[in-house]
N, C-alpha and C positions, 0 to 999 in steps of 0.2 A: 448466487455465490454460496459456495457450501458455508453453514454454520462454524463449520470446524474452522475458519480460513481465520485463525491469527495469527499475525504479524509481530515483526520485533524491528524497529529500527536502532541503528547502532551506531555511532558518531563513527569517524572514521578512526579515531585515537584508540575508540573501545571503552572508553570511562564511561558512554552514558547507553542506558537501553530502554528505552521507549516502546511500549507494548501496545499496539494499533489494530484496529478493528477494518479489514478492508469492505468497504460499500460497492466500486464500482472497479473495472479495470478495460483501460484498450489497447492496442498495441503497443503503445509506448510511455501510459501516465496508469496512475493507479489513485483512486481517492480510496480516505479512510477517516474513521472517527478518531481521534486521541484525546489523552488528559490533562495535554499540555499541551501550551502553543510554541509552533516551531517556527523559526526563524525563515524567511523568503530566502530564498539561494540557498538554505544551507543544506550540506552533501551528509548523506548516510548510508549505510549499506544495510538494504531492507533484506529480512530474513524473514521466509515463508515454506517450512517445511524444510525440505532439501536446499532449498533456492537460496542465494546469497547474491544480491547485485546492486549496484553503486546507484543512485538516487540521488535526484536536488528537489529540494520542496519548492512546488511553482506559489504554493498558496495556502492560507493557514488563516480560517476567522471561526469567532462563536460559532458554536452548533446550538442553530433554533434557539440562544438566549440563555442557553442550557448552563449553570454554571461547571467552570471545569470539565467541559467538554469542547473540541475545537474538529472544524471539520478542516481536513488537508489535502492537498493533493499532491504526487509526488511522479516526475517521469525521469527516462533513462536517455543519457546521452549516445551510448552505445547504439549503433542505427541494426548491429547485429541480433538487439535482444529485443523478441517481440514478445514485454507481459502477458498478455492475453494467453500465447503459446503457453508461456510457462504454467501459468495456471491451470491453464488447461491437462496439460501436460502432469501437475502435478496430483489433478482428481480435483480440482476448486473450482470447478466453473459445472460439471455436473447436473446439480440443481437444478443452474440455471437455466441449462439446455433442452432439459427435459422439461422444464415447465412452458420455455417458448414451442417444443414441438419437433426440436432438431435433435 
């Protein structure tokens, strides 16, 4: 995953904005580091470059012990939106590809 790839998560209301560090992505969840823990079920519209799309956190615990650090993971109900794509799509997966060989 490219270095550049940060994230914003957004409550749905708009009052709160959470800045996340994404680790891993596949077609339909996305993990990331954050500096705060987030609620299980709760919905946000993750914003990644251009990207803007609706999110529910499947999971939210310490990272490695770390204080103030929480590892998360978040996927999409929409069966239309494939993460992966979009990343892709947006120049974020690059790195990656190239370092596997593809």
């Amino acid at each position: 995953m490219s270095s550049r790839a940060l994230g914003r998560l957004v409550s749905m209301n708009g009052d709160r904005l959470i800045t996340v560090r994404p680790t891993d992505v596949s077609r339909r969840g996305l993990g990331f580091i954050a500096r705060e823990p987030l609620p299980h079920g709760g919905h946000f519209w993750l914003e990644i470059d251009e990207a803007r799309l609706r999110v529910e956190v499947t999971h939210c615990h310490s990272h490695l012990g770390i204080e103030n650090m929480y590892q998360c993971g978040v996927f999409t109900r929409d069966p239309d939106v494939d993460l992966e794509q979009v990343f892709a799509g947006l120049g974020l997966l690059e790195e990656t590809l190239q370092v596997d060989g593809f």
